[in-house]
C-alpha positions as MATLAB code, in Angstrom:
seq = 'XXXXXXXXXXXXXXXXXXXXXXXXXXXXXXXXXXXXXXXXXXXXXXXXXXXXXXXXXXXXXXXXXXXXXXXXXXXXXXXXXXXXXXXXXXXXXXXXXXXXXXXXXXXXXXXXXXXXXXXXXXXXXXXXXXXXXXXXXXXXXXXXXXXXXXXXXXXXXXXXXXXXXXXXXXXXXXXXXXXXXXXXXXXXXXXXXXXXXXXXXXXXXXXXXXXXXXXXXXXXXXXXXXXXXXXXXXXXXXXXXXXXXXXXXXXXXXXXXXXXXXXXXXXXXXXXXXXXXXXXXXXXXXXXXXXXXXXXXXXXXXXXXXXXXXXXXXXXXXXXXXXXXXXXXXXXXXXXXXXXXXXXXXXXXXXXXXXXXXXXXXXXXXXXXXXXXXXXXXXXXXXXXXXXXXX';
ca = [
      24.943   37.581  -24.287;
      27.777   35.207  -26.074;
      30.370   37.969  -24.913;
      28.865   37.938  -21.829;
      29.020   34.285  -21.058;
      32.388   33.731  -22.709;
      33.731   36.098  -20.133;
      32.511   34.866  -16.917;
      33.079   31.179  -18.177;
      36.741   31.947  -18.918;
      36.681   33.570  -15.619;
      35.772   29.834  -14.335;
      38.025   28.114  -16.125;
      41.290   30.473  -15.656;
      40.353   30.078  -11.686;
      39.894   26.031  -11.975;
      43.260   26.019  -13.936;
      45.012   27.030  -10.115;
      43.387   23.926   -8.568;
      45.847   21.105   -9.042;
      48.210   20.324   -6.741;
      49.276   17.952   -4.066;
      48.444   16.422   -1.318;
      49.050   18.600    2.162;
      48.526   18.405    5.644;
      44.869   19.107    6.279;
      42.564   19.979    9.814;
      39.505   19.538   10.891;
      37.980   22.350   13.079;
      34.331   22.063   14.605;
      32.494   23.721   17.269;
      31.986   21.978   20.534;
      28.921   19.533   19.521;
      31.445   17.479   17.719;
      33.673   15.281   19.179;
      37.330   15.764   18.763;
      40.351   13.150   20.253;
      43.240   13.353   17.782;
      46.184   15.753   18.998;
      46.332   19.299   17.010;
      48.481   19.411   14.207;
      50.077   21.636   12.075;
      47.476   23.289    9.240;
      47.838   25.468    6.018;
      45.673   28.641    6.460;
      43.510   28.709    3.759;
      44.590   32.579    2.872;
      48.370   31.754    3.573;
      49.883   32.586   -0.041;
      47.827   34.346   -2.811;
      47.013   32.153   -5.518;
      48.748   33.048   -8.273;
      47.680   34.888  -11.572;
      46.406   32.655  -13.938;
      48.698   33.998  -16.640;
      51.561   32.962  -13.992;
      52.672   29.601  -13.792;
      52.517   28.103  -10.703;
      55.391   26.674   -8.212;
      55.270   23.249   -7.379;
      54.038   23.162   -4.137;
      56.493   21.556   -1.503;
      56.663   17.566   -1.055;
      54.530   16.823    1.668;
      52.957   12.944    2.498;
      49.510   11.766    2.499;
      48.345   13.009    5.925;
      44.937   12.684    6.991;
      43.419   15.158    8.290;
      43.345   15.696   11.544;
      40.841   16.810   14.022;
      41.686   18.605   17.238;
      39.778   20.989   20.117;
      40.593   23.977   19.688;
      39.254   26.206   16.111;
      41.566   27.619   14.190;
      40.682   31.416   13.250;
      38.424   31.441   10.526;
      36.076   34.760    8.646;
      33.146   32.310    9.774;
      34.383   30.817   13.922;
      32.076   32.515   15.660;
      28.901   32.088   13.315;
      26.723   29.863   14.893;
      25.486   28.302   11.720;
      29.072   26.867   11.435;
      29.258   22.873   12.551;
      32.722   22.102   11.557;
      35.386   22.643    8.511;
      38.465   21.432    6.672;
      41.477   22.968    5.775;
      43.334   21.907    3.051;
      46.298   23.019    0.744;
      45.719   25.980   -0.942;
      45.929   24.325   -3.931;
      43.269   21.640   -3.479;
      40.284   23.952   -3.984;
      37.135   22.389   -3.302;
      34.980   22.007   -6.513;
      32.462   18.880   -5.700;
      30.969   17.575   -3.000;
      28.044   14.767   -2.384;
      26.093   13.037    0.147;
      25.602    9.438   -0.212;
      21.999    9.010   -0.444;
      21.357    7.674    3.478;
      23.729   10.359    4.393;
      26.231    8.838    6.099;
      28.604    9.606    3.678;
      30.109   12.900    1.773;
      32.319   12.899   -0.817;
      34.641   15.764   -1.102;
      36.676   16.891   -4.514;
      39.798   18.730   -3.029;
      42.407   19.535   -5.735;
      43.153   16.268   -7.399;
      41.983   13.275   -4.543;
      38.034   12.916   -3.436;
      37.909   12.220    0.273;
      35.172   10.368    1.419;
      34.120   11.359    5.256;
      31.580    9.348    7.103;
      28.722   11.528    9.121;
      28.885   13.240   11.523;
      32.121   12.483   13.015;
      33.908   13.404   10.226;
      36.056   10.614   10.330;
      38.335   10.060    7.122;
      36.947    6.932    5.274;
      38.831    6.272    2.371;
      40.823    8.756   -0.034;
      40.467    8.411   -4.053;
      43.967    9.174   -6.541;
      41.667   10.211   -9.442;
      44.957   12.440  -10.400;
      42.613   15.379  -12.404;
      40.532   17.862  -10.762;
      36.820   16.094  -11.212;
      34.422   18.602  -11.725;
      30.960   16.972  -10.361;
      30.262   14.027   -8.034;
      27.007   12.015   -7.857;
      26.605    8.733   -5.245;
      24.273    5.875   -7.123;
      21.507    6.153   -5.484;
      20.162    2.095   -6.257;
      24.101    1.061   -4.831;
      23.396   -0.254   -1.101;
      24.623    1.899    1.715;
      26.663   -0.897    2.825;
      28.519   -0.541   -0.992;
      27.799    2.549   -2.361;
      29.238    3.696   -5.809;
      30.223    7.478   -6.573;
      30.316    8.197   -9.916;
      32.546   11.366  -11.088;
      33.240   13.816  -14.359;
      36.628   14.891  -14.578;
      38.389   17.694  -16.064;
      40.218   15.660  -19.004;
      36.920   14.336  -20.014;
      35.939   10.842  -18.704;
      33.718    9.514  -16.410;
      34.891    7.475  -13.591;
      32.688    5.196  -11.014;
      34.449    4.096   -7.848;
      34.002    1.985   -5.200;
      34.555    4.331   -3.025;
      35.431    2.911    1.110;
      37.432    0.065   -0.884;
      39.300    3.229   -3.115;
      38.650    0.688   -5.808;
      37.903    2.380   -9.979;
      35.135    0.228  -11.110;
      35.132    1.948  -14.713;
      36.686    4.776  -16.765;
      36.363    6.057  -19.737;
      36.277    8.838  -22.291;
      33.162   10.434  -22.301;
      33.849   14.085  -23.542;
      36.443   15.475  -25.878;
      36.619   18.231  -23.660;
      36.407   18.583  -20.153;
      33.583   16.502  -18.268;
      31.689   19.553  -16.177;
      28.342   17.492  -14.664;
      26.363   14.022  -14.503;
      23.807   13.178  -12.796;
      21.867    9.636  -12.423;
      18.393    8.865  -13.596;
      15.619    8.466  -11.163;
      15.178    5.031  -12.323;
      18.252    4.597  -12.377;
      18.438    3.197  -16.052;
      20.980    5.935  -17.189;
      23.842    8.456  -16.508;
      23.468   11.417  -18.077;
      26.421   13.778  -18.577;
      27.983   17.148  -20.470;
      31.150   18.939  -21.051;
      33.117   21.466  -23.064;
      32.316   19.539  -26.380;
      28.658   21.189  -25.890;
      27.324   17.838  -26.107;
      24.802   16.012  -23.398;
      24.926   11.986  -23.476;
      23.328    9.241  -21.957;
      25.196    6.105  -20.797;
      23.786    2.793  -19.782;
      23.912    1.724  -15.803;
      20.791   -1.470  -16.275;
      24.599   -3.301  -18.154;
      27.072   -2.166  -16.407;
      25.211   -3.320  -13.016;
      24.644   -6.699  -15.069;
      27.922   -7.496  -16.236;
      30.403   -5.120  -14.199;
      32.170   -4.100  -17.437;
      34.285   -0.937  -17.161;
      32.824    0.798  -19.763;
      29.343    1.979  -20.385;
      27.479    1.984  -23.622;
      26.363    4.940  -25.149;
      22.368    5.332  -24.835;
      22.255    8.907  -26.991;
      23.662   11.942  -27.431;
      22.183   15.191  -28.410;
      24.162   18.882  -29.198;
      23.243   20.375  -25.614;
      24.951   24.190  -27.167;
      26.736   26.750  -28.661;
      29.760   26.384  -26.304;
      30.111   24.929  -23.218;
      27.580   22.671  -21.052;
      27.958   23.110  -17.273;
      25.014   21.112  -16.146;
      22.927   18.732  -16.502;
      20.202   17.619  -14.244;
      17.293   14.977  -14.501;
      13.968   16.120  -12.850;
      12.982   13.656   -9.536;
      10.186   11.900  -12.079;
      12.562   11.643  -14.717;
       9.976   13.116  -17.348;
      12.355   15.862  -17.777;
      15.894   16.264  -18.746;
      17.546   19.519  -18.485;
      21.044   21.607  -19.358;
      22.263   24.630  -20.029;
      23.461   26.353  -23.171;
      24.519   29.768  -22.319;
      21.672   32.133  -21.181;
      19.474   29.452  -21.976;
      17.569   26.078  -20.438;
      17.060   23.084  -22.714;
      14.375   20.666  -21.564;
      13.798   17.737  -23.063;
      12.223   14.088  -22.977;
      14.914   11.859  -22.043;
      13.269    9.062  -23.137;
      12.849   10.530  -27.076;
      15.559   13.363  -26.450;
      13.197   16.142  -28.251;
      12.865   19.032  -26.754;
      10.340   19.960  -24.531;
      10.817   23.962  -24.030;
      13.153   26.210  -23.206;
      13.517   28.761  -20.849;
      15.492   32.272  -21.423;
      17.418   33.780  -19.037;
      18.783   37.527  -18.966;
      22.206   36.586  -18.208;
      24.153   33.632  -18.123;
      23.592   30.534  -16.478;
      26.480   28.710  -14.461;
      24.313   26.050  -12.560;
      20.798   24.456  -12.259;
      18.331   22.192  -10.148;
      15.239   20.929   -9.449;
      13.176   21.181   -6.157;
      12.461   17.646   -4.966;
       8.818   17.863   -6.036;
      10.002   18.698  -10.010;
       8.255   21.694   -9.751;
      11.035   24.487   -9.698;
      13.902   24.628  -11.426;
      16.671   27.245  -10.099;
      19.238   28.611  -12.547;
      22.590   30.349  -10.749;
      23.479   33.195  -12.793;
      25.984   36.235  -13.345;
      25.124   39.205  -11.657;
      24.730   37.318   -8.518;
      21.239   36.178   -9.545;
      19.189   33.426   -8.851;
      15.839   32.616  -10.998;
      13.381   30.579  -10.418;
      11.425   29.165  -13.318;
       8.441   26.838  -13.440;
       9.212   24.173  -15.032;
       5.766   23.022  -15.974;
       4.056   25.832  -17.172;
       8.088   27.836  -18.236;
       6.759   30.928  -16.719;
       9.422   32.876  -14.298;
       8.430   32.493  -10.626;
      10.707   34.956   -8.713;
      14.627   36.505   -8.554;
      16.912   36.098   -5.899;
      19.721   38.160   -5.679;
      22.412   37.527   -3.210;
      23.245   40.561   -1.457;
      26.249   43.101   -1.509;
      28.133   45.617   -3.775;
      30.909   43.888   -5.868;
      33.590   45.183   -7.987;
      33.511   43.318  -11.136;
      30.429   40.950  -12.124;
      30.007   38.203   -9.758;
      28.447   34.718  -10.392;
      26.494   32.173   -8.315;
      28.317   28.879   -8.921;
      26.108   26.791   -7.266;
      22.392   26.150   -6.186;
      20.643   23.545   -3.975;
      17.606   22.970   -2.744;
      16.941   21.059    0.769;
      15.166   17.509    0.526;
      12.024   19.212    1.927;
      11.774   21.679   -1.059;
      11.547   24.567    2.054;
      14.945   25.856    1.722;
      17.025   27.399   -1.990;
      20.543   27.957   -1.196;
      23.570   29.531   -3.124;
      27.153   29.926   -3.196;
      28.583   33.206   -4.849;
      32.393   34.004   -7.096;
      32.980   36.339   -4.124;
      32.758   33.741   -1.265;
      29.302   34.192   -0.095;
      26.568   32.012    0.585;
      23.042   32.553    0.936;
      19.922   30.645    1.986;
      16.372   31.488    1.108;
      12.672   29.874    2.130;
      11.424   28.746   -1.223;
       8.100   29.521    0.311;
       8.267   32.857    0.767;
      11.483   34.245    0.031;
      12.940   35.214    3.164;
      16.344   34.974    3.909;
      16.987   32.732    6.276;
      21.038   32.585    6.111;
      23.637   35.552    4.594;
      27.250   34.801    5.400;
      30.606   34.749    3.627;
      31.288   31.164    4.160;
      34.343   31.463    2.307;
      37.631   33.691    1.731;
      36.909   32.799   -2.176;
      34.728   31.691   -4.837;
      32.287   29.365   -3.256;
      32.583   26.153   -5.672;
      30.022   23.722   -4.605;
      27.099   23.295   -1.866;
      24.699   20.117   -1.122;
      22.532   19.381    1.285;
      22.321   16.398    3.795;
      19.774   14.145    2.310;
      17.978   13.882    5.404;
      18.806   17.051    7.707;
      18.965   21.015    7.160;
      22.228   20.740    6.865;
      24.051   22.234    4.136;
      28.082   21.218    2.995;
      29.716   24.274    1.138;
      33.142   24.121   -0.439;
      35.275   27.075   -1.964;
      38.484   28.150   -4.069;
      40.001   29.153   -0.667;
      40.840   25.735   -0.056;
      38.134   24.433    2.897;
      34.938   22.283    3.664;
      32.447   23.946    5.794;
      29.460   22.402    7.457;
      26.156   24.473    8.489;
      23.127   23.773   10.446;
      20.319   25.607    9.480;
      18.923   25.228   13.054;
      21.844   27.181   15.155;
];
């Protein structure tokens, strides 16, 4: 199981090595619900160069300035333009893969990790808001959810290790600092919204204080605890909506534990390895994306196994779902495949509500609008889709 894990991580690590790069020309391309008035410009197809082995090493890309993206009338071809699932999308360079993306908790806002900037887009117009230099790829966002709408916060964990909170429409870095000795993979923020909680590639989980940083404003947070969250790796960490339970994953395994005392609750077993997890919105459920193109669904009370998913197709290779996301109605489980696809589910019953490949690559990164069935995806090829679940 080691073997196996070590494999398919490496796999995501040897892709996320690609993703720096600079900052290109991007479009925006919608269907005809959204209103579009800036003149069409030149855009960089998403599938225009291969990406290059990752034993290569990669050309700089050409000098380009900060453009922002532009929005015009008429779609550009796309595997997805005549779905009618599909709201709207963004190209950009085919370096700046898309790895994170988050809506701010009233929705009006979603934050989008392209290569080595966050964009932050207000909703539903799309229109560019404000665009953040972090300068490494960051590897999870998360809005504050007790920072007003009027200004919100976005906290991020980056790929040389550190946390960074931003105020994001002023572009303004409220606080930095080294959190990880390794890459910083996820973070997430307490229900209460006493704590951050965060992991990386030292295989350790930590909690860091918000109650004093909102207090004082101080740039660094203080440590709360820390506890050895695996073998290897930790790619995520997530809080359930009470709080009661924090959990992460250490290979083919799923740590729960009292946040407040940091022992450990239970833990689950998986058959494979484990890439991604969350909770339904009621803290019943917790879904763990998997190799193999699985996706279980455990109880998290009880620790008993409720159902598989398995996203469809034949594959050469073994795929991986990167992501998983439930709506904020608990109705809906979606999940974004290694090979590009995406697939949504009724948690009630299973069905399959949505099968698509939303993406020419790896899809990265999906999250739900906070208030809506509507679900942002982002991939390795390079673009931001938006779907309705109500074509």
């Amino acid at each position: 199981m080691f073997l196996r894990f070590f494999s398919a991580l490496g796999i995501v690590g040897l892709l996320c090595l690609a993703a720096c790069g600079g900052v290109g020309s991007a479009q925006v391309t919608a269907a005809p619900a959204i209103a579009r008035t800036a003149a069409p410009q030149p855009s960089v197809s998403p599938t225009a160069s291969p990406t290059p082995s990752p034993t290569q090493t990669r050309p700089a890309p050409a000098s380009t300035p900060n453009i922002t993206p532009t929005r015009t009338n008429t779609p550009e071809p796309s595997p997805t333009a005549a779905n009618p699932y599909l709201l709207a999308e963004i190209f950009y360079t085919q370096w700046d893969h898309v790895l994170a993306l988050a809506w701010s908790p009233d929705g009006s806002l979603l934050a989008v990790a392209a290569g080595s900037q966050v964009y932050i887009y207000h909703y539903p117009d799309l229109a560019q808001a404000a665009v953040l230099p972090v300068g490494l790829r960051p590897s999870q966002l998360a809005f504050d959810p007790f920072s007003p709408p009027s200004s919100p916060r976005l906290a991020m964990a980056v790929r040389d290790g550190s946390l960074q909170i931003w105020d994001p429409l002023n572009e303004v870095l409220l606080a930095s600092w080294e959190a990880h000795r390794k890459s910083a993979n996820s973070l997430m923020f307490s229900p209460d919204g006493a704590s951050l909680a965060s992991v990386g590639n030292d295989a350790m989980v930590r909690l860091w204080d918000m109650t004093h940083f909102r207090t004082t404003g101080e740039a660094k947070l203080d440590l709360l605890a820390e506890m050895v969250g695996g073998a290897v790796a930790v790619p995520a960490v997530r809080f359930s909506p009470d709080g009661a339970l924090l959990a992460s994953v250490d290979l083919g395994l799923l740590r729960l534990r009292d946040p407040q005392t940091q022992r450990l609750v239970r833990t689950l077993r998986t058959e494979t390895s484990v890439f991604n997890i969350e909770f339904s919105p009621d803290g019943r459920w917790l879904a763990a994306a998997e190799l193999d193109n699985q996706l279980q669904v455990w109880d998290a009370t009880s620790g008993e196994l409720a159902y598989t998913l398995i996203v469809p197709g034949r594959w050469t290779g073994r795929p991986f779902l990167w992501a998983a996301a439930f709506n904020s109605a608990g109705s809906l489980l979606a999940a974004g495949s290694s090979t590009g696809r995406i697939a949504v589910w009724s948690a009630a019953d299973q069905a399959s509500i949505l099968d698509v490949f939303g993406h020419t690559r790896g899809c990265t990164s999906l999250a739900f609008h906070p208030q809506a069935n509507i679900l942002a995806t982002g991939g390795l090829d390079g673009v931001l889709r938006i779907w309705t679940l109500a074509p």
